[in-house]
C-alpha positions as CSV (number, residue, x, y, z in Angstrom):
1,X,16.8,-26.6,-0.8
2,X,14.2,-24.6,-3.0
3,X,15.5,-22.7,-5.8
4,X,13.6,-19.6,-7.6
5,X,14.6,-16.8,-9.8
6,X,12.9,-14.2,-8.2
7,X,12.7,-14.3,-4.2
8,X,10.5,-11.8,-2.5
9,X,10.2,-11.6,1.5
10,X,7.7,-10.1,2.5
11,X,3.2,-10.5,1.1
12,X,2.2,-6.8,1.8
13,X,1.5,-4.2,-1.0
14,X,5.3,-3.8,-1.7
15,X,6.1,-7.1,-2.2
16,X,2.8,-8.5,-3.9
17,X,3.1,-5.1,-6.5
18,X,6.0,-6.6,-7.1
19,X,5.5,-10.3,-7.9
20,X,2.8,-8.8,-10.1
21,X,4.7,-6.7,-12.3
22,X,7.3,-9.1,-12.6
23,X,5.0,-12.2,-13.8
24,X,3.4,-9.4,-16.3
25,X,7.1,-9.5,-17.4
26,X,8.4,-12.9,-17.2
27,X,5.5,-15.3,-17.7
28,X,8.0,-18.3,-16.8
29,X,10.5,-17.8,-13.8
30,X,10.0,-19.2,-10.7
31,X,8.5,-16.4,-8.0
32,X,7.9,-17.3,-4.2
33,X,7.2,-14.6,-1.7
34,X,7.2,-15.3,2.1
35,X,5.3,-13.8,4.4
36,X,5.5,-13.9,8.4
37,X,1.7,-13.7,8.6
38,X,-0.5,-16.8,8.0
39,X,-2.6,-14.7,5.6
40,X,-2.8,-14.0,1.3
41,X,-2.5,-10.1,0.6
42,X,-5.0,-8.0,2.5
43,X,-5.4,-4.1,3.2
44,X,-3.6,-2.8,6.0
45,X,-5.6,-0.1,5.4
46,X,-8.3,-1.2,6.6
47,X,-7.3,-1.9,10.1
48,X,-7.4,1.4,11.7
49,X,-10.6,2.4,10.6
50,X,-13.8,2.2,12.6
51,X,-16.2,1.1,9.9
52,X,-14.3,-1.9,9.4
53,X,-13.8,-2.5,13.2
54,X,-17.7,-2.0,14.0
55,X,-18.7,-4.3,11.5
56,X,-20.3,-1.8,9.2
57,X,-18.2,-3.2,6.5
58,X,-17.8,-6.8,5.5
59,X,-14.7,-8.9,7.4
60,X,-14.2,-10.4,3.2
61,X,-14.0,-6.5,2.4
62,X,-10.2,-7.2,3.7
63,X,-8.6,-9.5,1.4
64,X,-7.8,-8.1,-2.3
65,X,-5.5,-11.5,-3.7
66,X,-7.7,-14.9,-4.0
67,X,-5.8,-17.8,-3.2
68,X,-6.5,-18.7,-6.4
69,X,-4.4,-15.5,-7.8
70,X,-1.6,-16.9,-6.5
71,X,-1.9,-20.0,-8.6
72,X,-3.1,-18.4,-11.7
73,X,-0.2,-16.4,-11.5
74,X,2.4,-19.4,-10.8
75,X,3.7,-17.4,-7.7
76,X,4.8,-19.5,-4.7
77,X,3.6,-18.1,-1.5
78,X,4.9,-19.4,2.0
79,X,2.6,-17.7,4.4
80,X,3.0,-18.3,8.1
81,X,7.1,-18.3,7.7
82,X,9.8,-16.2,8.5
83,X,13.3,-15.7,7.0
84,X,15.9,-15.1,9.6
85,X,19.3,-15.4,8.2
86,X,20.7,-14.2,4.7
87,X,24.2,-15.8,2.8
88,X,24.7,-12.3,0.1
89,X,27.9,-14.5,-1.2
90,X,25.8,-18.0,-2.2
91,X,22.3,-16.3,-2.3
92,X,20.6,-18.5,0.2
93,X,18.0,-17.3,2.5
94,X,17.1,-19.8,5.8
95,X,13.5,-19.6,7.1
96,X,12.9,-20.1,10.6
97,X,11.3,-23.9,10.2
98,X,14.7,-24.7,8.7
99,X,14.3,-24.3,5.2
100,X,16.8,-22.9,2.6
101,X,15.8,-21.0,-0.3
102,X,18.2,-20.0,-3.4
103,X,17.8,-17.1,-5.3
104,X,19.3,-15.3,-8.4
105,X,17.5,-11.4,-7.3
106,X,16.1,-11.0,-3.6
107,X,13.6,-8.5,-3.0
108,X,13.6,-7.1,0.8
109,X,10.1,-5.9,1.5
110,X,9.7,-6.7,4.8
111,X,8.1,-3.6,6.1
112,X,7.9,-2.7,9.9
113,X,6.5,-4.0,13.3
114,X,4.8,-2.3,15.9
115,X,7.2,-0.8,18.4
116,X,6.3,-2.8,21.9
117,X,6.0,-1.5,25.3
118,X,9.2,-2.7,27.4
119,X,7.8,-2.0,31.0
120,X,6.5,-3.9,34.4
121,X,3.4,-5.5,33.3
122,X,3.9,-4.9,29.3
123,X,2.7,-8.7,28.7
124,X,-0.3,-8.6,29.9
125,X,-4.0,-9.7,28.7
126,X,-5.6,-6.6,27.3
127,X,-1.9,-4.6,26.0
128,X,-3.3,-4.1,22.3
129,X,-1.1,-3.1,19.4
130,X,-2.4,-2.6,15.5
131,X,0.0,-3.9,12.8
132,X,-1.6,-6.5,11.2
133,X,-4.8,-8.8,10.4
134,X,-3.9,-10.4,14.0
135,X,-3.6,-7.5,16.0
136,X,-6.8,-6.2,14.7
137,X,-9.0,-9.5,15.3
138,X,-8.0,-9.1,18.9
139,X,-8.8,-5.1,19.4
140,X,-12.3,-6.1,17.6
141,X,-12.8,-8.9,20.4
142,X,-11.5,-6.4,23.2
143,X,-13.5,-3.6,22.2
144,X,-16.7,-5.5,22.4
145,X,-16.6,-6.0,26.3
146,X,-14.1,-2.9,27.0
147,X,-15.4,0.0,28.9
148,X,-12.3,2.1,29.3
149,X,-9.6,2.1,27.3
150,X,-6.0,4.2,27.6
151,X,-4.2,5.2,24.3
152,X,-0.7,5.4,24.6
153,X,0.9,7.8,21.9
154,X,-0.3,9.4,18.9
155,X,0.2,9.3,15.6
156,X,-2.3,7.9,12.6
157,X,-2.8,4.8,14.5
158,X,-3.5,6.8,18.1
159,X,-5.7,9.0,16.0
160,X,-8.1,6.9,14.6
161,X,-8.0,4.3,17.5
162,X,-9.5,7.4,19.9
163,X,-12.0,7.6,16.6
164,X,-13.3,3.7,17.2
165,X,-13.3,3.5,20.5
166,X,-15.4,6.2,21.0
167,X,-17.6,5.1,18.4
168,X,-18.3,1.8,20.5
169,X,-18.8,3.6,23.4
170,X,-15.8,3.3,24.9
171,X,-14.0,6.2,27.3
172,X,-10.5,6.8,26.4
173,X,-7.8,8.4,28.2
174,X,-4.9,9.9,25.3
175,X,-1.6,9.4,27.0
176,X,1.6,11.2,25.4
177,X,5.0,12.7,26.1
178,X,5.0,15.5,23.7
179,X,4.0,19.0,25.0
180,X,1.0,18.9,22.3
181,X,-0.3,16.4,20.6
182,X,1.7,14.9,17.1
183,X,4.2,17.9,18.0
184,X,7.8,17.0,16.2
185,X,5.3,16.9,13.1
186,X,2.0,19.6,13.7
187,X,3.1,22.6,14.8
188,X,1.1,24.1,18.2
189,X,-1.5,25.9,15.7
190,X,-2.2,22.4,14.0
191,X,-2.4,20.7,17.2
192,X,-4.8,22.8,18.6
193,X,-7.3,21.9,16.4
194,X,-6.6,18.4,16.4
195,X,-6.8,18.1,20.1
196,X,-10.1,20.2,19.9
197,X,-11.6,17.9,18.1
198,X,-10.5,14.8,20.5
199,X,-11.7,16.4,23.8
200,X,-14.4,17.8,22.0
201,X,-15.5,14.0,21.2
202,X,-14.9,13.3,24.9
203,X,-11.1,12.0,24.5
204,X,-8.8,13.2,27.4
205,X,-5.3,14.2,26.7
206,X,-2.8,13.6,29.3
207,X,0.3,15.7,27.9
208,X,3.9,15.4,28.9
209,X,3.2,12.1,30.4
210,X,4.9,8.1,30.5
211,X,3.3,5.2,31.6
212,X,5.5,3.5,33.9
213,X,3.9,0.5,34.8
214,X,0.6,-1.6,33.2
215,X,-0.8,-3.0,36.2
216,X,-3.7,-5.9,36.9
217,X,-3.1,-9.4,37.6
218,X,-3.1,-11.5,34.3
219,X,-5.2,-8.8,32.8
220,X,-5.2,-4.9,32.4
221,X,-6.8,-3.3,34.8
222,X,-5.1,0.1,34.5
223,X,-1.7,2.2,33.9
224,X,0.6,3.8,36.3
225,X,2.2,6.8,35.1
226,X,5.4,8.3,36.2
227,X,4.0,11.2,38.0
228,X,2.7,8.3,40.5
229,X,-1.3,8.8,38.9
230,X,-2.7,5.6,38.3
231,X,-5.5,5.4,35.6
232,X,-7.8,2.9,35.5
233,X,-8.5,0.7,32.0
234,X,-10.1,-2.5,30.3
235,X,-7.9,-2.1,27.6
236,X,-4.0,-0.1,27.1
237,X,-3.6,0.0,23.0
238,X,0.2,1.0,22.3
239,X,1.0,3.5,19.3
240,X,4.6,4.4,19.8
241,X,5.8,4.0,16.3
242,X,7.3,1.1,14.3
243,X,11.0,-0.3,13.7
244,X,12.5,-1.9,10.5
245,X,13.5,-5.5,12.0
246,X,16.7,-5.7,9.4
247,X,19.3,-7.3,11.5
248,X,19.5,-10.3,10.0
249,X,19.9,-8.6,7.1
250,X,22.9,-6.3,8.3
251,X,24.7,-9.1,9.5
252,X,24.8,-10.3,5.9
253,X,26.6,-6.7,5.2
254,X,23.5,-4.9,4.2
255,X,24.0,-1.0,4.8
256,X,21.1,0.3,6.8
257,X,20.1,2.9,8.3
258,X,16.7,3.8,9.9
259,X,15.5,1.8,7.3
260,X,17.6,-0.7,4.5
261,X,19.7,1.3,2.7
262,X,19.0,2.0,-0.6
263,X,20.0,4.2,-4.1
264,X,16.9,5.9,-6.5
265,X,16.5,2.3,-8.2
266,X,16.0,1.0,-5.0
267,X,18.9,-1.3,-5.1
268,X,21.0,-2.2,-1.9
269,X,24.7,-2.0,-1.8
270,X,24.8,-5.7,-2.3
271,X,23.9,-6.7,-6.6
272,X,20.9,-8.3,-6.8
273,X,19.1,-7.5,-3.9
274,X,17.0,-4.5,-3.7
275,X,14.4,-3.3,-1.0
276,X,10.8,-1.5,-1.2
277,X,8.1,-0.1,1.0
278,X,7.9,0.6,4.9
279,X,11.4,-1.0,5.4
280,X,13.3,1.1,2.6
281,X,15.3,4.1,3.1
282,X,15.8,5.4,-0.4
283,X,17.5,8.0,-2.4
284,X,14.5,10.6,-3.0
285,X,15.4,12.2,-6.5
286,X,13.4,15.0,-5.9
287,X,14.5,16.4,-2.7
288,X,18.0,14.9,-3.5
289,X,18.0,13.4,0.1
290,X,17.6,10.3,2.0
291,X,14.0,9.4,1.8
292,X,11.9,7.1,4.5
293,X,8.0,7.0,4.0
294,X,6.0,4.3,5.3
295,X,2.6,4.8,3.5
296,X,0.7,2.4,1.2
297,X,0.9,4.4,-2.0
298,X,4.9,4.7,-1.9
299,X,5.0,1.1,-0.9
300,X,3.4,0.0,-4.1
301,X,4.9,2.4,-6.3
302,X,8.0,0.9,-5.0
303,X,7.0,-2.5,-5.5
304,X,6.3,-2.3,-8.7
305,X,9.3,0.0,-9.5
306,X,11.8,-2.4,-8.3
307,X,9.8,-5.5,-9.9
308,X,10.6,-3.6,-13.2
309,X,14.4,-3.7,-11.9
310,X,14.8,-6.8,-10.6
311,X,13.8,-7.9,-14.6
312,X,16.9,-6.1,-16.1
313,X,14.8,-2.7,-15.9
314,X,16.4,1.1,-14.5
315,X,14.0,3.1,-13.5
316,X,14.5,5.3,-10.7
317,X,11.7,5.8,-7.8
318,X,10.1,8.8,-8.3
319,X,7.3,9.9,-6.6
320,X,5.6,12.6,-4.4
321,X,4.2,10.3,-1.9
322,X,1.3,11.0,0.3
323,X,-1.4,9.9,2.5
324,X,-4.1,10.9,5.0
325,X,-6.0,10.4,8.5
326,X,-9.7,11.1,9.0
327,X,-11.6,11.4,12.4
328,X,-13.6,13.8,14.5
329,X,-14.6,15.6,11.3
330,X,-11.0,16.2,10.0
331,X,-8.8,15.6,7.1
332,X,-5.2,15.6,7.7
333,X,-3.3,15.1,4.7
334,X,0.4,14.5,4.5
335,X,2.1,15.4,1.6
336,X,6.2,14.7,0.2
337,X,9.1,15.6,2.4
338,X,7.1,17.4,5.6
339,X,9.8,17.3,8.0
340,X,11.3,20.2,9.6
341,X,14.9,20.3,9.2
342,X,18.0,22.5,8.0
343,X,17.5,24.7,5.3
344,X,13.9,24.3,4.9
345,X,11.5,27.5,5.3
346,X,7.9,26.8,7.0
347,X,4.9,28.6,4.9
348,X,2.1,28.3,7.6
349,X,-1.9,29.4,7.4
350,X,-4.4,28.4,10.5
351,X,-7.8,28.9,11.3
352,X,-8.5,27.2,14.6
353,X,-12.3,28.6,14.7
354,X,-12.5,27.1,10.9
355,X,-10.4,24.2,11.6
356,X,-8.5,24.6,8.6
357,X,-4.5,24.0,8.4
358,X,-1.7,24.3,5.6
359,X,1.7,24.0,6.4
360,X,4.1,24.2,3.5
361,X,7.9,22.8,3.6
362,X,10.3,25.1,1.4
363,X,13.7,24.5,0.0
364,X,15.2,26.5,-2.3
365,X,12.1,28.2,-3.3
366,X,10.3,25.1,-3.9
367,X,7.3,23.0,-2.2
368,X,8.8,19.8,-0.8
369,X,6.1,18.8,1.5
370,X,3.1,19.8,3.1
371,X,0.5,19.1,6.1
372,X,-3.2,20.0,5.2
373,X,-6.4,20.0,7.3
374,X,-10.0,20.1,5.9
375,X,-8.1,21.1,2.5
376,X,-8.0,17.7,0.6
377,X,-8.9,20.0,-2.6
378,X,-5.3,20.9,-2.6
379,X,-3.5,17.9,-1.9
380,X,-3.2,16.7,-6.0
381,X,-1.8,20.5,-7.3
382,X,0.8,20.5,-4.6
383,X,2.1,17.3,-5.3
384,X,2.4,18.5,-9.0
385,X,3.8,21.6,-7.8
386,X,6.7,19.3,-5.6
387,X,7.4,16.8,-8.7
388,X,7.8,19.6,-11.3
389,X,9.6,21.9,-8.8
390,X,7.7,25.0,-9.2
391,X,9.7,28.1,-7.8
392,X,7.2,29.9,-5.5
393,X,9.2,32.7,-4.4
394,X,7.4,35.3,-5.6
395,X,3.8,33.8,-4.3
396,X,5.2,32.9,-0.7
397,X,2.7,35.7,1.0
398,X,-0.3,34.6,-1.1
399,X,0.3,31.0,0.2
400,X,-0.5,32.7,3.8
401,X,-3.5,33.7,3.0
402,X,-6.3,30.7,3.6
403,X,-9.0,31.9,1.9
404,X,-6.6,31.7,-1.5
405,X,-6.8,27.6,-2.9
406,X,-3.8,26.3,-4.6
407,X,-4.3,25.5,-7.9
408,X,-1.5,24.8,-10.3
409,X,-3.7,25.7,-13.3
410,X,-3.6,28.8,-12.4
411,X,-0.8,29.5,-10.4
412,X,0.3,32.7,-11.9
413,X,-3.0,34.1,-11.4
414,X,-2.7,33.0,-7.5
């Protein structure tokens, strides 16, 4: 059996930002990380964007440790394995080759897998999905022979896929159920101009449609919908969102809940275990409610928040997080809390003809979130605005207005 002080499961950005911070800290306990993937840290960035797909940017761009940082740094890293069971009571961790691992503080940053297909034909040659350095090796290899590809589902990943293929040449067909596309989180306004740009860049959106069936023999050669249409394809790459896979770690009486549960230091119910990143549902201090963000800047925030914890530190996570998607000659920029829910007011300005978009979230006359197009200028004085929890109340018809540019330095003049 292995023992180390410090025990941290997963080698993205969370957990990587969080070995760091704790070496910087303690320059002589034991720290191992495991990671599922075969690989040292790399940006998952970088996978959904075309530049790095095509090959205008250098396949070494990817990787930001050496393996020699891991050395210099006395971390242990067991790439390629996978923990599968936890013991909370005697701190043990059990790998899938067999291995056991005891810890003293356990560090959960697991983050999320791609959400699969489960339909006739789903395992076929040619059913793509982007999570990881793997995943993305395999689109680039596909892409290079592909002449027709089908999208299924939206989202950043959907997005920026319709972005690359098209860039190679290829014809894409954008299947998904919603009535419009990324509705649940664009209004029909935003849409509109999303989807403008898409077809306007030859994409086709099917709307209000499920694929029912991949067919081709060992290879795609096509989908079947549910309507009975039948569309042929080289290639059927799958964006239908990603799932936390933390039963192992509920069965060792870990509350979860869409993510692993967690308070504002980012520590689980269970003492001496904490979570960060994609897989951690956390309480968000400045909204005061149950937080779930799966971006690279919260994850490493979070990293290195409960690095600083796991050393005897208690600092809560605070932090308006944010990131964006660009294609087709748009910006979209997500910003804090931007779900729709109870008790929130919506604060919207559109030009489709200019193809510019903000969409502020409101709760108790203060910006909690926000959804921007072509307006990245404001994206740094409204997360200032949401972390010092400027009242708006008596600006909320000025924020309708466009032409107007938020600017915290001069609010009161807006």
């Amino acid at each position: 059996m292995k023992i180390t002080r410090y025990l941290i499961i997963g080698g993205g950005i969370a957990g990587t930002t969080s070995a760091e911070t704790i070496r910087q800290n303690d320059k002589k306990n034991g720290i191992m990380m495991i990671s599922d993937e075969p690989y040292r840290f790399y940006s998952r960035i970088m996978l959904s964007k075309p530049a790095f797909f095509l090959g205008k940017i250098p396949f070494d761009k990817i990787w930001l440790r050496t393996e020699e940082w891991y050395q210099e740094n006395n971390i242990e890293l067991l790439a390629g394995k996978k923990a599968i069971k936890l013991d909370s009571r005697n701190k043990i961790v059990f790998l899938d080759d067999g291995k056991e691992i005891n810890y003293e503080k356990l560090l959960l940053a697991v983050g999320g897998y791609s959400r699969e297909l489960e339909i006739i034909g789903s395992g076929k040659k040619g059913v793509l999905y982007l999570r990881n350095l793997n995943d993305a090796k395999t689109i680039m290899e596909a892409v290079k022979t592909a002449k027709k590809a089908v999208i299924i589902g939206g989202g950043f990943v959907g997005f920026e896929m319709c972005e690359m293929m098209r860039m190679a040449g290829v014809e894409v067909d954008l299947i998904i159920r919603e009535n419009f596309f990324w509705e649940g989180v664009l209004d029909e306004a935003g849409s509109e101009i999303v989807e403008n740009a898409l077809r306007k860049n030859g994409i086709k959106i099917i709307r209000e449609s499920e694929v029912k069936e991949i067919t081709g023999e060992e290879k795609v050669d096509g989908v079947m919908l549910k309507s009975g249409e039948r569309i042929s394809a080289d290639i059927a790459l799958v964006s239908i969102g990603v799932f936390c896979p933390y039963n192992w770690v509920k069965d060792a009486g870990i509350k979860v809940g869409r993510g692993i549960l967690a308070n504002e230091y980012l520590e689980t119910n269970i003492q001496d275990i904490w979570t960060a990143g994609d897989a951690a549902e956390f309480m968000d201090v400045i909204t005061c409610e149950s937080g779930y963000v799966g971006n690279w800047a919260n994850a490493q925030l979070q990293g290195k928040i409960a690095g600083l914890n796991m050393i005897g530190g208690r600092q809560p996570f605070k932090f308006v997080s944010f990131c964006n998607s660009s294609g087709f000659g748009l910006n979209i920029a997500f910003i804090g809390d931007f779900k729709v829910g109870e008790n929130r007011e919506i604060i919207s300005a559109v030009s489709v003809a200019d193809n510019l978009y903000r969409r502020l979230i409101v709760k108790n006359n203060k910006i909690i979130g926000a959804i921007l197009i072509n307006k990245i200028n404001e994206v740094t004085p409204i997360r200032e605005m949401i972390e010092k929890g400027v009242d708006i109340s008596n600006k909320i018809d000025k924020f309708k207005n466009l032409k107007r540019s938020i600017r915290l330095n001069n609010f009161n003049k807006f």
